[in-house]
Biotite code that builds the C-alpha atoms (Angstrom):
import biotite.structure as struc

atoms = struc.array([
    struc.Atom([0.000, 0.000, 0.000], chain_id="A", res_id=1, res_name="UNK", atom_name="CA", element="C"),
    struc.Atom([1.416, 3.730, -0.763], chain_id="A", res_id=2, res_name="UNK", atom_name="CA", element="C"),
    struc.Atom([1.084, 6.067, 1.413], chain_id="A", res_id=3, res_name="UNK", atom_name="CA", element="C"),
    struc.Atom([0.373, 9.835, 0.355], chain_id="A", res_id=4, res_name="UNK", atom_name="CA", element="C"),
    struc.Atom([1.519, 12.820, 1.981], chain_id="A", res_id=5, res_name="UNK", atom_name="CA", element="C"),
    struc.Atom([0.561, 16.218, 1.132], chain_id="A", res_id=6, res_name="UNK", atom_name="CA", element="C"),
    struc.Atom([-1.588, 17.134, -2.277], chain_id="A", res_id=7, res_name="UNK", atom_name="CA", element="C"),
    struc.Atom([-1.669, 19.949, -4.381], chain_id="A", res_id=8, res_name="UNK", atom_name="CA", element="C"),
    struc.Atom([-3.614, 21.151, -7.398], chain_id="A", res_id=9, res_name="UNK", atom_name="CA", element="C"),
    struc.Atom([-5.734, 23.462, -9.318], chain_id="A", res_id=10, res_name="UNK", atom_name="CA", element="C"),
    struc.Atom([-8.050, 21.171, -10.888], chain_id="A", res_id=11, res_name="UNK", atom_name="CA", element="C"),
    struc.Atom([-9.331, 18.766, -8.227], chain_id="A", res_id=12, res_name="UNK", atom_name="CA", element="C"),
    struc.Atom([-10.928, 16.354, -10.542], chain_id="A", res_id=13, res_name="UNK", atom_name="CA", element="C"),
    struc.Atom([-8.070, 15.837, -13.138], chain_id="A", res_id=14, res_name="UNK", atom_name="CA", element="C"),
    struc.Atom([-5.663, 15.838, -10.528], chain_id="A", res_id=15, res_name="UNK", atom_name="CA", element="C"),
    struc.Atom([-7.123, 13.245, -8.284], chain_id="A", res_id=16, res_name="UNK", atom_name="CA", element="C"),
    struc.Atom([-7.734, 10.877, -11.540], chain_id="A", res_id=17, res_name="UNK", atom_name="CA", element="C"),
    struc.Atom([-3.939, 11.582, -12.459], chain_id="A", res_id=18, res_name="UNK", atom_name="CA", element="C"),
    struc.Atom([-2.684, 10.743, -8.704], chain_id="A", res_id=19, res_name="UNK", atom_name="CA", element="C"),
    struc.Atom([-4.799, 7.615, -8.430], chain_id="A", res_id=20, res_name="UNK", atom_name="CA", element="C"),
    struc.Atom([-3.536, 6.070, -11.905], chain_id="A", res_id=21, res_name="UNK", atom_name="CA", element="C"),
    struc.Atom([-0.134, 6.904, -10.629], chain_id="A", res_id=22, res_name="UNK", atom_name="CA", element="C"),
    struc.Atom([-0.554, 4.918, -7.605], chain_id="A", res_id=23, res_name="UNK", atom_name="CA", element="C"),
    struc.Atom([-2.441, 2.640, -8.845], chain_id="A", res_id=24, res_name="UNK", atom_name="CA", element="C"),
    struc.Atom([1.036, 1.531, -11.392], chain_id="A", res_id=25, res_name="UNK", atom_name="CA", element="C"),
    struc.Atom([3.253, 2.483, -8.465], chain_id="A", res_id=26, res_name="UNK", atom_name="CA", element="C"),
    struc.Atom([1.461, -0.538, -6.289], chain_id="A", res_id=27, res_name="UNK", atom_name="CA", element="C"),
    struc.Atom([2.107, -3.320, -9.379], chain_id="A", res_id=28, res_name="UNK", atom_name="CA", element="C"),
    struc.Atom([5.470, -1.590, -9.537], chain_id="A", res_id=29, res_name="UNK", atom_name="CA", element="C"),
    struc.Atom([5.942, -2.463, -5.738], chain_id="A", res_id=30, res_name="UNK", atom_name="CA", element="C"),
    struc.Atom([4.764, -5.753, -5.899], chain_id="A", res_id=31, res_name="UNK", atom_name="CA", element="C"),
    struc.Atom([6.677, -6.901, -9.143], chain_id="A", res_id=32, res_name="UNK", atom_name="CA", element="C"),
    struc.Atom([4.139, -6.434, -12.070], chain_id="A", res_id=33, res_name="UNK", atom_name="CA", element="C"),
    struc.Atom([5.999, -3.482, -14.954], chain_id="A", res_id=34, res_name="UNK", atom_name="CA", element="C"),
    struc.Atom([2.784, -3.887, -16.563], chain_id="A", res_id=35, res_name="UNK", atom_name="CA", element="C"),
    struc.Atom([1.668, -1.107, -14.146], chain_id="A", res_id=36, res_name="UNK", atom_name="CA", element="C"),
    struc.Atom([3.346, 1.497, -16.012], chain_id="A", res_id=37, res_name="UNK", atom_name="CA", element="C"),
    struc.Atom([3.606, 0.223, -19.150], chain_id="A", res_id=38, res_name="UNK", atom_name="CA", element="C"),
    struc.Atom([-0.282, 0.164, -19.645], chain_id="A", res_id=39, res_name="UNK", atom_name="CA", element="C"),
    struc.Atom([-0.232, 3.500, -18.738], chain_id="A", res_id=40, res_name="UNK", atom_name="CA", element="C"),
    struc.Atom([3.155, 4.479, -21.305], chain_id="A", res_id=41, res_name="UNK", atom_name="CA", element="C"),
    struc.Atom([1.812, 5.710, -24.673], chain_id="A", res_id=42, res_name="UNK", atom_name="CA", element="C"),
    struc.Atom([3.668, 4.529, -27.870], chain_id="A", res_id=43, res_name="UNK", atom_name="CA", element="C"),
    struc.Atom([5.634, 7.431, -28.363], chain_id="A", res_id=44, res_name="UNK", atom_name="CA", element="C"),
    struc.Atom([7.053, 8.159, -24.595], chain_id="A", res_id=45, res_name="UNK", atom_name="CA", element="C"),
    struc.Atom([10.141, 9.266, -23.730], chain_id="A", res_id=46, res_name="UNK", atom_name="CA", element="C"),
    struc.Atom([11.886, 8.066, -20.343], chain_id="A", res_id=47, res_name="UNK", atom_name="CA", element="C"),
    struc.Atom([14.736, 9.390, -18.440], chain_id="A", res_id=48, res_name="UNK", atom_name="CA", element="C"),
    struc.Atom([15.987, 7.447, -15.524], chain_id="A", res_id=49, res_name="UNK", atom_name="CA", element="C"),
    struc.Atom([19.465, 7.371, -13.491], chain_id="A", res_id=50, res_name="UNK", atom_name="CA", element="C"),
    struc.Atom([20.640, 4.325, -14.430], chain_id="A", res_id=51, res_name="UNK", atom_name="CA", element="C"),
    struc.Atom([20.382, 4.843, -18.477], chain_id="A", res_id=52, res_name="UNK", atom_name="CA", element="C"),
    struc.Atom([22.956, 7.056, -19.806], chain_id="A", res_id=53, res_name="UNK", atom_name="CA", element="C"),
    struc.Atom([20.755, 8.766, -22.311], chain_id="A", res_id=54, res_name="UNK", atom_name="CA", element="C"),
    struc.Atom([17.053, 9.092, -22.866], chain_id="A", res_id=55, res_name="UNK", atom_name="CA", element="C"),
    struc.Atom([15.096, 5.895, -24.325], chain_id="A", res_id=56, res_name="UNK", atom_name="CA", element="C"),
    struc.Atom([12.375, 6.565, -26.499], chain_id="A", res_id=57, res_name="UNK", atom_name="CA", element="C"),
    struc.Atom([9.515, 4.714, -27.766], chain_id="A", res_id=58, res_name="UNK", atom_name="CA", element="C"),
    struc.Atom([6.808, 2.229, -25.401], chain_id="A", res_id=59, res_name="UNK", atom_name="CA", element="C"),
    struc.Atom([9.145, -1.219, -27.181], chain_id="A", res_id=60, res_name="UNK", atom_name="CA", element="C"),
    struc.Atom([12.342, -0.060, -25.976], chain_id="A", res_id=61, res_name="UNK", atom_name="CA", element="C"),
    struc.Atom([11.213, 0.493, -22.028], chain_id="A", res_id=62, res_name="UNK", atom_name="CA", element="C"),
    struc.Atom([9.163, -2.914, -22.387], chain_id="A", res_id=63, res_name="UNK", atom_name="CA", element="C"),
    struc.Atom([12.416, -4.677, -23.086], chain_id="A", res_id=64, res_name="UNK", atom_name="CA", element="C"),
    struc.Atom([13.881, -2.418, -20.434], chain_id="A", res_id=65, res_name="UNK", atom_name="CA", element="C"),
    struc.Atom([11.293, -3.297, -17.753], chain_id="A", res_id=66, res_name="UNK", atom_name="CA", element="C"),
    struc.Atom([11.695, -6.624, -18.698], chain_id="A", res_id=67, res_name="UNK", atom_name="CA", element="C"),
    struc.Atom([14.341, -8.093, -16.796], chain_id="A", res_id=68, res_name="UNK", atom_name="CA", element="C"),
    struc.Atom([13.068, -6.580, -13.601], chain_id="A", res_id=69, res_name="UNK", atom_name="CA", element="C"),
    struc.Atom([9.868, -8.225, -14.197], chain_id="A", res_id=70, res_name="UNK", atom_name="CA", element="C"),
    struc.Atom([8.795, -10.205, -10.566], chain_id="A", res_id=71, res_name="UNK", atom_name="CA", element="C"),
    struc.Atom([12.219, -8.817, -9.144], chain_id="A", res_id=72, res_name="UNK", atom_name="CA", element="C"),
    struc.Atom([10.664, -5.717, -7.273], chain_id="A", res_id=73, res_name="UNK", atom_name="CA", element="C"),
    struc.Atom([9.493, -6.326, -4.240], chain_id="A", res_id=74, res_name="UNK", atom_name="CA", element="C"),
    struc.Atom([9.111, -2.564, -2.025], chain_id="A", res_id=75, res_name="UNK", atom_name="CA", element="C"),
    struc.Atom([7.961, -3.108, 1.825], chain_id="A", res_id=76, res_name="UNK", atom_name="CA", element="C"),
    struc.Atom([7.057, 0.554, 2.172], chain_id="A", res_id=77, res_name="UNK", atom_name="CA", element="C"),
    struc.Atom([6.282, 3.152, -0.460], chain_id="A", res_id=78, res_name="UNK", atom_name="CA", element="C"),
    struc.Atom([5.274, 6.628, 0.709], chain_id="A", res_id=79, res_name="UNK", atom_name="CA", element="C"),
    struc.Atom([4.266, 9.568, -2.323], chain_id="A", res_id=80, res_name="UNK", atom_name="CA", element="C"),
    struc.Atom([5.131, 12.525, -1.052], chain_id="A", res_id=81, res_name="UNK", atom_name="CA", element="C"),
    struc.Atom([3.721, 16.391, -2.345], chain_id="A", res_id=82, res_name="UNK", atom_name="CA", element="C"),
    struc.Atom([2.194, 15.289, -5.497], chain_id="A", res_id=83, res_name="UNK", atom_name="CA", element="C"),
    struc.Atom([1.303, 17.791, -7.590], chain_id="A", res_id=84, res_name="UNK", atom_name="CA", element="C"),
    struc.Atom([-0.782, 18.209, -11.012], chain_id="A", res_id=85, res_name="UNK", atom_name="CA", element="C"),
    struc.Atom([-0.756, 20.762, -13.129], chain_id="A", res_id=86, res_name="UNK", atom_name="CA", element="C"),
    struc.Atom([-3.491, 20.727, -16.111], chain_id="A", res_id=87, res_name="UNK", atom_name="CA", element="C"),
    struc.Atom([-4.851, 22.407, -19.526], chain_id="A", res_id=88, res_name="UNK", atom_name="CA", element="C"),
    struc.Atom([-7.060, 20.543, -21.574], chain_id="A", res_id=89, res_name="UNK", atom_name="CA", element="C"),
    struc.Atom([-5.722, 17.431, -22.657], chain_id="A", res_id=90, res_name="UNK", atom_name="CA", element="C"),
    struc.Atom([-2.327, 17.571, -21.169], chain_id="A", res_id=91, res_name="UNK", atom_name="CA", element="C"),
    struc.Atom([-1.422, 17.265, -17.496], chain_id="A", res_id=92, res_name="UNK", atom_name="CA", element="C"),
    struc.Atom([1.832, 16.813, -15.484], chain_id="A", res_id=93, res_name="UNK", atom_name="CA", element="C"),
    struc.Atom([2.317, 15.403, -12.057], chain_id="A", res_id=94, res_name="UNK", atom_name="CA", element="C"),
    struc.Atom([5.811, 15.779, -9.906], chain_id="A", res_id=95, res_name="UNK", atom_name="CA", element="C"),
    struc.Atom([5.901, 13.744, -6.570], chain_id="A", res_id=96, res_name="UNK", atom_name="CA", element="C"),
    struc.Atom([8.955, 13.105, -4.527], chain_id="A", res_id=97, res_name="UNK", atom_name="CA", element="C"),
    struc.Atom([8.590, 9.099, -3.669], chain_id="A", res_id=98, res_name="UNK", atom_name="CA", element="C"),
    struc.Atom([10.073, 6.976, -0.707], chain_id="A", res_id=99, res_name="UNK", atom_name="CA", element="C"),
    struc.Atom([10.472, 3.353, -0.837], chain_id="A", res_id=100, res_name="UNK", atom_name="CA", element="C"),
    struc.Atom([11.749, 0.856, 0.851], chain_id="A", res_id=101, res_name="UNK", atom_name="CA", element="C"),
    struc.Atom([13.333, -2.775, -0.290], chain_id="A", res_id=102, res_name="UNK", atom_name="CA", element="C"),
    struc.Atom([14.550, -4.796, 1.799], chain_id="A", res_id=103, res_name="UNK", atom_name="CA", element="C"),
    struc.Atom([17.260, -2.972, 3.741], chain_id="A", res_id=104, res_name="UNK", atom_name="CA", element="C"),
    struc.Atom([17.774, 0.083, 1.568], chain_id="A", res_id=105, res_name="UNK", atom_name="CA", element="C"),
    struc.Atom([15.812, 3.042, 1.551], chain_id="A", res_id=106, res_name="UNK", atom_name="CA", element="C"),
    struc.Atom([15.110, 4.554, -1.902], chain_id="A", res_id=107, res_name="UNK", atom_name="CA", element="C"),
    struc.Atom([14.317, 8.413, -2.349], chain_id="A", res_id=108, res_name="UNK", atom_name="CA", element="C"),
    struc.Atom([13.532, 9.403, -5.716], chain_id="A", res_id=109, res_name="UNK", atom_name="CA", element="C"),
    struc.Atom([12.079, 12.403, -7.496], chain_id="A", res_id=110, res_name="UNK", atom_name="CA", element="C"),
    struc.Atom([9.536, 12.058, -10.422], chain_id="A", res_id=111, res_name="UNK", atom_name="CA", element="C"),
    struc.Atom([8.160, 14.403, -13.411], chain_id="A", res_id=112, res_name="UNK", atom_name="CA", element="C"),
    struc.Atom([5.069, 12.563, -15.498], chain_id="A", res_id=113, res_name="UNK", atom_name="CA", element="C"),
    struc.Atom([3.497, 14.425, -18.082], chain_id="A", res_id=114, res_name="UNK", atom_name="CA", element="C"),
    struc.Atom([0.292, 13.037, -19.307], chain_id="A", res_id=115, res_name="UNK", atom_name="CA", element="C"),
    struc.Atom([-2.023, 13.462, -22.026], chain_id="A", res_id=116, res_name="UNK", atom_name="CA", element="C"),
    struc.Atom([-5.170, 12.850, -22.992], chain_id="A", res_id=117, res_name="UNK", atom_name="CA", element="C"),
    struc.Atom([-5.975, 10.512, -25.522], chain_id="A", res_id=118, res_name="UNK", atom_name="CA", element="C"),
    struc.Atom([-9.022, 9.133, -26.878], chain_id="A", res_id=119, res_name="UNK", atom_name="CA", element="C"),
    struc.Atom([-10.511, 9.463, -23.394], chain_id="A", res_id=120, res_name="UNK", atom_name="CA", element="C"),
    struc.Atom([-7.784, 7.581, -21.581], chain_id="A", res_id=121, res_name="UNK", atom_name="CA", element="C"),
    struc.Atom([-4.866, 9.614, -19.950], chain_id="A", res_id=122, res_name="UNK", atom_name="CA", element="C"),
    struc.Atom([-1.592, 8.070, -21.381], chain_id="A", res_id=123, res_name="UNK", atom_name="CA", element="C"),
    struc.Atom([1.968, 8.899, -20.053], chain_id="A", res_id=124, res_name="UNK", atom_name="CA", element="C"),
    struc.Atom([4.283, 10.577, -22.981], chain_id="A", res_id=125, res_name="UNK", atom_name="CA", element="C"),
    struc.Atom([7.172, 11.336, -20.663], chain_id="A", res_id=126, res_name="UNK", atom_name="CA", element="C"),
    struc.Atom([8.679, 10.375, -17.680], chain_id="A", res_id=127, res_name="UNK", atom_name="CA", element="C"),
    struc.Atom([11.609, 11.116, -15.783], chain_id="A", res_id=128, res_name="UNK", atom_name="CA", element="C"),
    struc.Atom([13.074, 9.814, -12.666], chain_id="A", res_id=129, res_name="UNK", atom_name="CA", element="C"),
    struc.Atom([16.025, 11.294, -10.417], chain_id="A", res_id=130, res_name="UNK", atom_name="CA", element="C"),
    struc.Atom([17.890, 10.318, -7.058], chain_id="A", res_id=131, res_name="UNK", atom_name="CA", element="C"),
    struc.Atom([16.927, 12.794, -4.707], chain_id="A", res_id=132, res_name="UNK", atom_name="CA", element="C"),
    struc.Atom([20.336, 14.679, -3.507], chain_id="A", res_id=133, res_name="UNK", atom_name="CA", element="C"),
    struc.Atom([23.001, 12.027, -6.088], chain_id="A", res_id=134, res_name="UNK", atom_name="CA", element="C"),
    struc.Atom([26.258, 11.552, -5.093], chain_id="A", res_id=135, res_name="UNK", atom_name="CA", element="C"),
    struc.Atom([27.650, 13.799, -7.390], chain_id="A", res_id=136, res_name="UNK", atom_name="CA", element="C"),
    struc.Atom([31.820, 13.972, -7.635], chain_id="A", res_id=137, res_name="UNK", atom_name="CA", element="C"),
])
């Protein structure tokens, strides 16, 4: 279960139906299951994360990606802290700062996920995920 700390928005109703698909992939995430996210990725997304060295691009290329940790995941604790959605139309984009724990490491990331709207169905068409504070030398 994720825990959620602090919310902020101007439009109440997009921003709780962004926030709930969020955690709704974050808890498959936790528990093992990429297909989570990737149900949520459109085709065209674009991904940043800390352990790729450039940008990946394109819903195939993160499935093959996600593959391998596939049933690997496995987060005790998972706390979403401060989202926040900002929204026009057909386009929307949440930031969060996220806490997790796995096993005996704690995990503190920060997250940027623009949506849009398509066809009815919000989609994710980028996403990009940081270490909050790296080691930087």
């Amino acid at each position: 279960m994720i825990t959620l700390t602090g919310c902020s928005s101007g439009n109440t109703d997009i921003s709780e139906e962004i926030i709930s698909l969020e955690k709704a992939a974050l808890e498959k995430w936790n528990r093992g299951d990429i297909y989570g996210y990737l149900d949520l990725y459109a085709e065209d997304i674009v991904y940043f994360d800390p352990m790729i060295d450039k940008r990946m691009d394109g819903l195939q290329k993160i499935k093959e990606y996600y593959e391998s940790w596939e049933g690997e995941i496995n987060v005790t604790e998972c706390e979403m802290i401060d989202p926040k959605v900002q929204a026009v139309k057909d386009m929307a984009v949440l930031t969060f700062n996220l806490r997790s724990v796995e096993g005996d490491s704690l995990y503190q990331w920060n997250c940027t996920e623009v949506y849009r709207k398509d066809r009815g169905k919000w989609l994710i068409i980028q996403t990009h995920w940081s270490y909050v504070k790296p080691n930087i030398k």
